[in-house]
Phi, psi and omega in degrees: 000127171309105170294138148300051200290000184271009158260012226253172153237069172264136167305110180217127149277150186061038193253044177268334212181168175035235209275324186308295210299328193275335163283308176324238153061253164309317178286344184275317170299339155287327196093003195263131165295159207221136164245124157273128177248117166186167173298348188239107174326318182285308165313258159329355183270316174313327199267322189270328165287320170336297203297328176269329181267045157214332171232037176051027189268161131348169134193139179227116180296177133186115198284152165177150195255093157316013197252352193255181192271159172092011205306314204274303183323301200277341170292315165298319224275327184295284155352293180307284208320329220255337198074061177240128185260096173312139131261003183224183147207161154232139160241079181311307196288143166170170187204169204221142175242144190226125182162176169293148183281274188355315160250043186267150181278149201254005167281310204281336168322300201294342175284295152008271181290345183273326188279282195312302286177325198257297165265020156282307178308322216257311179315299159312278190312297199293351178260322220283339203260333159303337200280291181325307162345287170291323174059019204232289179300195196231168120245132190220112189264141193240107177274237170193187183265332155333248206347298205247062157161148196323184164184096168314140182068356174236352155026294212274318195288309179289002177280318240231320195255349182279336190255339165317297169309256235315305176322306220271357226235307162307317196289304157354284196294337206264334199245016180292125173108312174289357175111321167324125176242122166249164197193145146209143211247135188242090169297157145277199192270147207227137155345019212234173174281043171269306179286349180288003214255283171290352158112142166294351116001295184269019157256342196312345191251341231246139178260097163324106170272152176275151156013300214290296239277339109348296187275298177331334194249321160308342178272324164297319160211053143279344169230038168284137188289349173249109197309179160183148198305320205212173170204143156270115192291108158133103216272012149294281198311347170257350177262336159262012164270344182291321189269009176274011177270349161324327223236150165292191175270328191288307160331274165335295191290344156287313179317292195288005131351283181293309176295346191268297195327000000 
């Protein structure tokens, strides 16, 4: 079934910068009203007059800090207030920390795993079933390429995107029929204030893709006519997951061992 995104409200988390920013973007361009979520106020307030004086959409800000618990409740509860009824969502946000996990700090692990993972669940849980409901939307869940193998110095973040693919993936089979389209999308390392975060370290091997090339490829297939659970960005980067199937899981966890050092 074709989406309508100029019938959509959609919901983007991490929509201050880099790939959140770029759906946003794209979804206005398409026509769908938009709630942008991330903590920095200034920011989405700039991105959302942008978005409305250049494509005549909606935009509904709501600054809110994912790292803390209860997210998809305080997003409705916003929502409701404002009269607006999300029909799509994405779950952009998240961030990766880099060093040996021993000397990873263990507040910022658990803010980690509360942003990637807890209130990606809470969100998903707090949408799916009005989503479903309705049978018109998307859900687009944001892995990494880190998802379908370890990553030494990166342990906690790529653990975290692997049950994102796994989740977002399940959900696929469980929402087949309702009308519902779910989909997670795993960029490589991207143009974004993501190495600002995790350090340049974790980039240092890494060839930067821009944003767009991100959206491009979640949007080609959300609107292919034959769904599919996950897409990986980048047809280098899906021709080296293929040839990494090859390989044992002990085999892998040395390789990409050796490229992280």
């Amino acid at each position: 079934m074709t989406i309508d995104y100029s019938a959509q409200t959609t919901l983007i988390t991490g929509a201050s910068a880099g790939i959140g920013a770029e759906f946003a973007r794209e979804l206005a361009r398409r026509g769908s009203d938009l709630v942008l979520v991330a903590r920095r106020k200034d920011r989405l307030d700039a991105l959302a007059a942008e978005l409305e004086s250049s494509h005549g959409i909606t935009v509904t800000v709501v600054p809110l800090d994912l790292g803390k618990p209860g997210a998809g409740a305080s997003i409705l509860a916003e929502a409701q207030r404002q009269g607006v009824t999300i029909t799509s969502v994405i779950n952009n946000a998240g961030f990766g920390t880099q060093g040996p996990f021993h000397e990873d700090d263990a507040a910022r692990l658990t803010e980690e795993i509360t942003v990637n993972v807890s209130s990606l669940v809470d969100i998903s849980r707090t949408f799916i079933e009005p989503l479903r409901e309705s049978g018109t939307g998307f859900l687009v869940n944001v892995a990494s390429l880190a998802a379908y193998f370890p990553s030494p110095r990166m342990a906690v973040y790529a653990a975290t995107k692997a049950f994102v693919l796994s989740f977002t993936e399940a959900l696929w089979v469980e929402s087949r029929g309702s009308g519902l389209r779910v989909l997670c999308v795993s960029p490589g390392a991207t143009a974004t204030e993501f190495f600002d975060i995790a350090g340049p370290a974790a980039a240092s091997r890494a060839t930067l893709q821009p944003a767009a090339g991100v959206i491009h490829t979640a949007f080609r297939a959300l609107d292919a006519a034959r769904s599919t659970p996950s897409v990986a960005v980048g047809a280098s980067n899906r021709r080296s997951l293929a040839a990494l199937r090859v390989f044992s899981r002990r085999r892998v966890a040395l390789l990409v061992g050796r490229i992280t050092a």
